[in-house]
N, C-alpha and C positions, 0 to 999 in steps of 0.2 A: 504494500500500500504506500502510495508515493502523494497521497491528499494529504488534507487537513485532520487531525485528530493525532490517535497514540498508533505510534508505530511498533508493533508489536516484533514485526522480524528484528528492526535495532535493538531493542530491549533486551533478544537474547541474544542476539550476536557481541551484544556489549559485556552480559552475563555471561557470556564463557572465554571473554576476554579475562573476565575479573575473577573468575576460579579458575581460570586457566594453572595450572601446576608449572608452568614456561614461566618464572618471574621478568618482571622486563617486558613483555609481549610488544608493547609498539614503543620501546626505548631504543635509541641507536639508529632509528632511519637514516638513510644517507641523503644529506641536503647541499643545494649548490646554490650560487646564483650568479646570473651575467647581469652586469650596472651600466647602461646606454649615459653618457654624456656629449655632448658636444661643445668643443673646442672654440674656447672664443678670444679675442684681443684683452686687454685688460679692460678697456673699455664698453665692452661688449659685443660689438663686433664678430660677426661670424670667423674663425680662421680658414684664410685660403691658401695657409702652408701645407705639404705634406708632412704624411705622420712621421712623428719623428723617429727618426733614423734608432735615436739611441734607446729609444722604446723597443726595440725588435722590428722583424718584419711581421708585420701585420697577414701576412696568408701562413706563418707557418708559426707564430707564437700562440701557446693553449693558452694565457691565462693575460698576455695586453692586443686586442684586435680590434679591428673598424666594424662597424656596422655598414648602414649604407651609402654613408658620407666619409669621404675620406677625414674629415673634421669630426665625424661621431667613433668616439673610442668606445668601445666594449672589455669591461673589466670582468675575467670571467676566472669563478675560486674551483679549485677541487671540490670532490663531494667529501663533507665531514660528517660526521657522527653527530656534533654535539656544534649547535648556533651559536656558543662564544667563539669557538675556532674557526667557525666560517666566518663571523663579523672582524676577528683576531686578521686574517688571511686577506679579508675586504681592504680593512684601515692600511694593511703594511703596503696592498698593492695602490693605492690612491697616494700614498707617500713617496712611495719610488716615479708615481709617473710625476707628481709635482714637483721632484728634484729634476726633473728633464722639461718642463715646461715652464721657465722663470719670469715669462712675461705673456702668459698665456692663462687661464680661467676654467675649470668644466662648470658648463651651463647647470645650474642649481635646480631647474626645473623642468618637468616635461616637455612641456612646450617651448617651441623656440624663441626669441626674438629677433626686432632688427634684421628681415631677412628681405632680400633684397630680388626676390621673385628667385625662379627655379634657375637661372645662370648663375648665382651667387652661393649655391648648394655645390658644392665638388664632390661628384663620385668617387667613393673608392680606389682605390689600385692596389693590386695585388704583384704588379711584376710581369715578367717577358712570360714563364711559363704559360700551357694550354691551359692548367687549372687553374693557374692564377686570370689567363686573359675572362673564362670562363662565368668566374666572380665577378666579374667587372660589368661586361657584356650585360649578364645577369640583373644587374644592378643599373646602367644603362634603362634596359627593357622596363623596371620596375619605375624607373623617371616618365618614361613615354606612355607609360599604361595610365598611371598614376598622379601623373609629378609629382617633381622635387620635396615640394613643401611638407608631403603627408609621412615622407621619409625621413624627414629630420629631427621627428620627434621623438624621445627617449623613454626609456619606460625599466623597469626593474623584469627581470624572469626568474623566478623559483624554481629548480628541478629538485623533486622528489621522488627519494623508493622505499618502501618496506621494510623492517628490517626480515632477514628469513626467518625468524622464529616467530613470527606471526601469520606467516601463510599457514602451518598447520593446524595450529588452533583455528581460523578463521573456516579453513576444512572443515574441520570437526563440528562447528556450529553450525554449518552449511551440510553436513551427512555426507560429504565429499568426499571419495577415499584417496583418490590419484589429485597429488597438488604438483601439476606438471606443470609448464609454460602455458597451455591451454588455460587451465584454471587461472592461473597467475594474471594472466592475459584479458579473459573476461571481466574477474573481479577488478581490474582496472576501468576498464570501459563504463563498468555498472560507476564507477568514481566518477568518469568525463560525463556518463547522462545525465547525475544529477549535481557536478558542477557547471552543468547548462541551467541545472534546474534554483540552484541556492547562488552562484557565483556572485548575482547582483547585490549580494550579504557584503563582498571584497571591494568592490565600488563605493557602496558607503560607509564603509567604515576603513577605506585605506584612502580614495578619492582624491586627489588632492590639485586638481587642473580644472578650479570653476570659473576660471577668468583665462581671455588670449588676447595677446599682442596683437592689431591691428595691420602688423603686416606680415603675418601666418593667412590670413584672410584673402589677403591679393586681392580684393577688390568682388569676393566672392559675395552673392546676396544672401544677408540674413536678417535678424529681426531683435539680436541682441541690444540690449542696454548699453551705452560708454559709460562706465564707470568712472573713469577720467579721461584726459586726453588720449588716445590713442589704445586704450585698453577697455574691451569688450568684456561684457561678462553675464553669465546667468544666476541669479539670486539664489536658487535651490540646490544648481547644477553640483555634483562628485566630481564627475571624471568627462572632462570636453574630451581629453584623449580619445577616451573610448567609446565618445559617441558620431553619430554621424557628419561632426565637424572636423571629427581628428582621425581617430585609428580605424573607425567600423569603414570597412570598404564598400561605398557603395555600387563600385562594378563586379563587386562579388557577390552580391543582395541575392544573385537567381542563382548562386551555386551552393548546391547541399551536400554535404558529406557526414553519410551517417555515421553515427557510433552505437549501433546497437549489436552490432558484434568487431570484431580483428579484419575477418573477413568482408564485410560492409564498406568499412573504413577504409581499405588496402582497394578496394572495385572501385568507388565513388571517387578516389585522389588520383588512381592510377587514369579514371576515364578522364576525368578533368584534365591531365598533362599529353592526353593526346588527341584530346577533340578543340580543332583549328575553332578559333574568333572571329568571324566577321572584322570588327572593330579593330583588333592583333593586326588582320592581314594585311589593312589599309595603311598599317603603319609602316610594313614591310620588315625583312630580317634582316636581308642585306643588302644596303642600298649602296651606291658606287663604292663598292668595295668596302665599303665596313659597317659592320655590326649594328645594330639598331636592337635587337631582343635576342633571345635563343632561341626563339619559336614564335608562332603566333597562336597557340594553341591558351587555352581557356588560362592554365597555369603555365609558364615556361618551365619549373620543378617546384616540387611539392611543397618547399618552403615558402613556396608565394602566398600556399593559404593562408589567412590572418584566421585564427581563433581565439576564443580567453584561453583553452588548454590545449596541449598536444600530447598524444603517446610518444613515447618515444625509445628508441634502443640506439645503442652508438655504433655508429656505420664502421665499414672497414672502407678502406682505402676503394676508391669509386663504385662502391655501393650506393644508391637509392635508399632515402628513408623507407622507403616499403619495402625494399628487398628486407631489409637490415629488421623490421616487423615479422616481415612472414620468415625471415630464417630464424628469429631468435623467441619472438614474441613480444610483450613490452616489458620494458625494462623500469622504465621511473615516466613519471608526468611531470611537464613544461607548464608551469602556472604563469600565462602573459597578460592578464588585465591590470598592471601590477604599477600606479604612476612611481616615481623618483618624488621619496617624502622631501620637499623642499628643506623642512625645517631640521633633517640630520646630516649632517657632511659628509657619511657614506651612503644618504640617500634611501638607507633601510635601517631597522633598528631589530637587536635582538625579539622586541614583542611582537614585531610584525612577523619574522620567522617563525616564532613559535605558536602564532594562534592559525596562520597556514598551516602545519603541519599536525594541529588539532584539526583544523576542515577539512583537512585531504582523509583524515580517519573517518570522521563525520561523513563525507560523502562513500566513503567505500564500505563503510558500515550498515549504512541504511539503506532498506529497500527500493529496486531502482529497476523499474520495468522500461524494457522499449519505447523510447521518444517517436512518435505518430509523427507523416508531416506538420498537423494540424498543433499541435504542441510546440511544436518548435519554434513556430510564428507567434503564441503566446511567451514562450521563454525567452523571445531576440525583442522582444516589446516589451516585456519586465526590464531588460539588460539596457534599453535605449531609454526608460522613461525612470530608472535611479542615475543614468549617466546624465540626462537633464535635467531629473527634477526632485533627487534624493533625500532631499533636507527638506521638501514641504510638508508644512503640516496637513496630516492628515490622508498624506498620499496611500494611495490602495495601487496593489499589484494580485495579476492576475494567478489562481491559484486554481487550476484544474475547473478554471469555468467561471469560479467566480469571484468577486471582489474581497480584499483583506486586507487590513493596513501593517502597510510595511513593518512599521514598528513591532506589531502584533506578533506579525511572523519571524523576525530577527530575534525577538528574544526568547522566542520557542526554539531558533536552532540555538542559540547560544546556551540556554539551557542542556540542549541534547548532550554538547562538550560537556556537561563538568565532568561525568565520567572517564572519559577518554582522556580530560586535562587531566586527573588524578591519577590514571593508569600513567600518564607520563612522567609524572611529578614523583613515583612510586622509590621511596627512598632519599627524595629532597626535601628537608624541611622546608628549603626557603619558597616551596611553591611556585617556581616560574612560567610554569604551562598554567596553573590556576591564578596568578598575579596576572595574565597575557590576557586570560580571559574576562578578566573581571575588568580593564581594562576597558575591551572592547564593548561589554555591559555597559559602561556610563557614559559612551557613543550614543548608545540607545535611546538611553535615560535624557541626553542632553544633548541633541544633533549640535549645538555651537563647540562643542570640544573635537570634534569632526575637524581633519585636515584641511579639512576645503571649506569650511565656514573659517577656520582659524587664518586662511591666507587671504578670504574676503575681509577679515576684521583687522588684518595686518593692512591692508590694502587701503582701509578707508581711513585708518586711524593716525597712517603714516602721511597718507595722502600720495602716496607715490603712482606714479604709471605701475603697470605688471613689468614693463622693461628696468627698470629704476628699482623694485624690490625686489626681480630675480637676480640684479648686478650684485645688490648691496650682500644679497646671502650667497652669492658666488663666491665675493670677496673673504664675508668671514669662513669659507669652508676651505677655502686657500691656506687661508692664514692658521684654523685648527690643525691642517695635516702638515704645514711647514713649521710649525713650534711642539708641534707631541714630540714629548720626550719621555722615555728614553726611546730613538727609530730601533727597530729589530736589525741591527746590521748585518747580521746571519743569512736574514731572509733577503732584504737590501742585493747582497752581495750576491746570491742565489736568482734573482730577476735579471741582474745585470749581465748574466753566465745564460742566462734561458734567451735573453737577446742577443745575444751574441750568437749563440748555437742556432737562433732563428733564422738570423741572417744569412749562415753558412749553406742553414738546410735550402732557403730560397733559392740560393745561389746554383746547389743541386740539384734541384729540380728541374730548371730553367735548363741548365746543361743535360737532363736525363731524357727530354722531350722526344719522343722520333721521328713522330707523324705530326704534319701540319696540323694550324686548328683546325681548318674545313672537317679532316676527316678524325679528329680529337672528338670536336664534337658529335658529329656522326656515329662514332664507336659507342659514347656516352651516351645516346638518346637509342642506338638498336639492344645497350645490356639491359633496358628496361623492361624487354617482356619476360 
């Protein structure tokens, strides 16, 4: 049962968590996260250098890389165990890239500023190689499809997995007897349906992009308030990112890809990356000899889809994310509705890690039948009307048909955690998963302690544009990671050795190539069936 009322399947699924004779059960999950910024002048100003050199190469360092602007750095940690070491791992890597960047800024916020239309955005570059030209090309297409603008903006992503001694208990409550990749695999999936189905719970109460810079906008028509000069804003609005001003793609609105099973998901992605675009075609692939897309097909690759989550398994060298599904199965989930908390300098904070990794239990614990076409147009309408209008009072979201106020319903899931927060907390007095949760509880109780009410009341009280108060918390987050003392020089000196080795390996690559791109490519899009 996935309505209104008591959920009788969670209760026991929770209940044999909690006699489970496995102490620990959902202790030790493996948690990652990559942190989107972009690169700006002290001033604020977009940068139109490339990355820097003494960062590494950006196509072959795991943990400093670009996103889709050669100006948006992607800071991305190992998976850890335990969310001090992943934040530990965050702080050291934002201090090392700040000792390479002495007159340069990462943009504080999701959203951009000061941008100067889509020639003023600089793609990526990856270097001479086919894989690196690949990335680029890639990135190109996702300009012309898209533009620039929608690409520039920054966002947090969460990857989570299980720890193994919870899939057999979780068997056992389920009468399951074989906990293969198959089971593994599904019980993830029953996670992405009904973080389709609660996600909008992470919008308001993480939310934090309820105002945009007026030249994010380009001249595009809307109906927003100027809150001051030059800065638009929605009064109720979470997350502009992740509505249909910023992140929600609206030339993806008529593409579905289900998740009600592995198999579903793997047909529906695989069709999308090879049925041609009308719209793609017109753009062309390769127009007087270069590159324009990879394709003209609905997705150019898989990663073009935009969702709040993804399945996901770690590819082997030119694997396909679906290959890399159906040879393995799923491995951990991609949590991307996720803004960059202005008000922290690594942009996420310990409580935010840990009340996600109480929801991602919450969702894989509770009952989660097959998402219907007809459903899914009520759960992308829930997701679209907390992303505008999440702080009103009184707001009702739709719940299997029928109206229910938000509030109402948030503090029933938040409820549903305390269990799972005290299964995690199992042996800490100081209570951090029930401190996370309690927490997000007096969100509930008081929409103005909300990130996104907190940057409209920063906004008005300061009097500043959105450009003007993203600069000023740029600054002091510069200034946090160049005076923390004592730096990990261990670790320091370890980034400095992984860039270095990056660069080499580029170097290798580039010399390993054998076949031209034309038929690079070509190799890369016939391994796909």
């Amino acid at each position: 049962m996935t309505g209104s009322g008591i959920d009788r399947a969670f209760e026991r699924r929770l209940a044999s968590l909690v006699n489970s004779r496995e102490s620990g059960v959902l202790q030790g999950g493996l948690k990652g996260v990559e942190k989107e910024s972009l690169r700006v002048s002290l001033d604020g100003c977009l940068e139109q250098s490339g990355h820097p050199r003494s960062l590494g190469a950006s196509l072959t360092h795991e943990h400093i890389t670009t996103d889709y602007s050669e100006s948006l750095i992607e800071l991305v940690t190992p998976a850890f165990g335990q969310c001090r070491e992943l934040l530990q791992y965050l702080c050291d890597l934002h201090q090392f890239v700040y000792r390479h960047l002495p007159d340069q800024l990462l943009w504080a916020t999701s959203m951009p500023c000061g941008l100067e239309g889509d020639a003023n955005i600089p793609v990526a570059r990856y270097g001479r190689s086919n894989i690196g030209r690949m990335k680029e090309v890639y990135r190109l297409g996702l300009g012309y499809r898209y533009g620039r603008m929608m690409q520039a903006i920054s966002g947090i992503h969460f990857n989570y997995s299980f720890p193994e001694r919870f899939w057999p208990v979780l068997a056992d409550s389920l009468q399951e007897r074989k906990v293969d990749r198959d089971f593994i695999s599904a019980r993830y999936f029953g996670l992405l349906r009904n973080y389709r189905r609660y996600g909008w719970l992470i919008l308001y109460l993480f939310g934090n992009s309820p105002a945009l810079c007026s030249s994010f906008l380009n001249g595009r028509r809307h109906a927003m308030p100027e809150l001051s000069p030059g800065t638009f804003y929605e009064p109720y609005a979470t997350s502009l990112r992740m509505s249909d001003l910023g992140y929600s793609n609206k030339s993806q609105k008529g593409l579905h890809i289900g998740v009600n099973s592995i198999d579903e998901y793997i047909r529906d992605l695989t069709a999308a990356v090879s049925t041609p675009h009308p719209e793609y075609q017109k753009i062309g692939v390769k127009v007087d000899g270069s590159y324009r897309q990879l394709n003209a097909n609905l997705l150019q690759i898989e990663n073009e889809y935009y969702s709040y989550i993804r399945p996901k398994r770690v590819t082997r060298s030119g694997e396909h994310p679906t290959q890399a599904l159906r040879r393995g199965g799923v491995e951990y989930v991609e949590f991307r509705a996720l803004d960059v908390n202005v008000f922290d300098p690594a942009g996420v904070d310990q409580t935010k890690l840990r009340f996600l990794e109480a929801f991602a239990a919450l969702c894989i614990l509770k009952q989660s039948d097959p998402i219907t076409s007809g459903e899914q147009v009520g759960l992308d309408a829930n997701h679209a009307l907390v992303a505008h209008r999440g702080r009103e009072p009184g707001l009702t979201l739709n719940r299997h048909g029928r109206q229910v106020p938000l509030l109402a319903w948030g503090r029933e899931l938040i409820d549903s955690m305390r269990g799972i927060c005290e299964l995690l907390d199992q042996g800490d007095v100081q209570r951090p998963y029930g401190a996370a949760l309690d927490l997000q509880a007096l969100k509930l109780d008081d929409p103005q302690s909300t990130p996104s009410a907190r940057s409209l009341k920063e906004l008005r009280s300061s009097g500043e544009s959105f450009i003007q108060f993203a600069l000023r918390m740029s600054r002091l987050h510069k200034v946090y990671f160049t005076d923390l003392y004592p730096p990990n020089e261990r670790r320091m000196t370890e980034f400095a050795v992984e860039a270095e080795l990056s660069l080499r390996k580029q170097e290798e690559l580039e010399a390993a190539d054998e076949v031209d791109f034309d038929q690079f490519l070509a190799n890369y899009f016939a391994s796909a069936g």
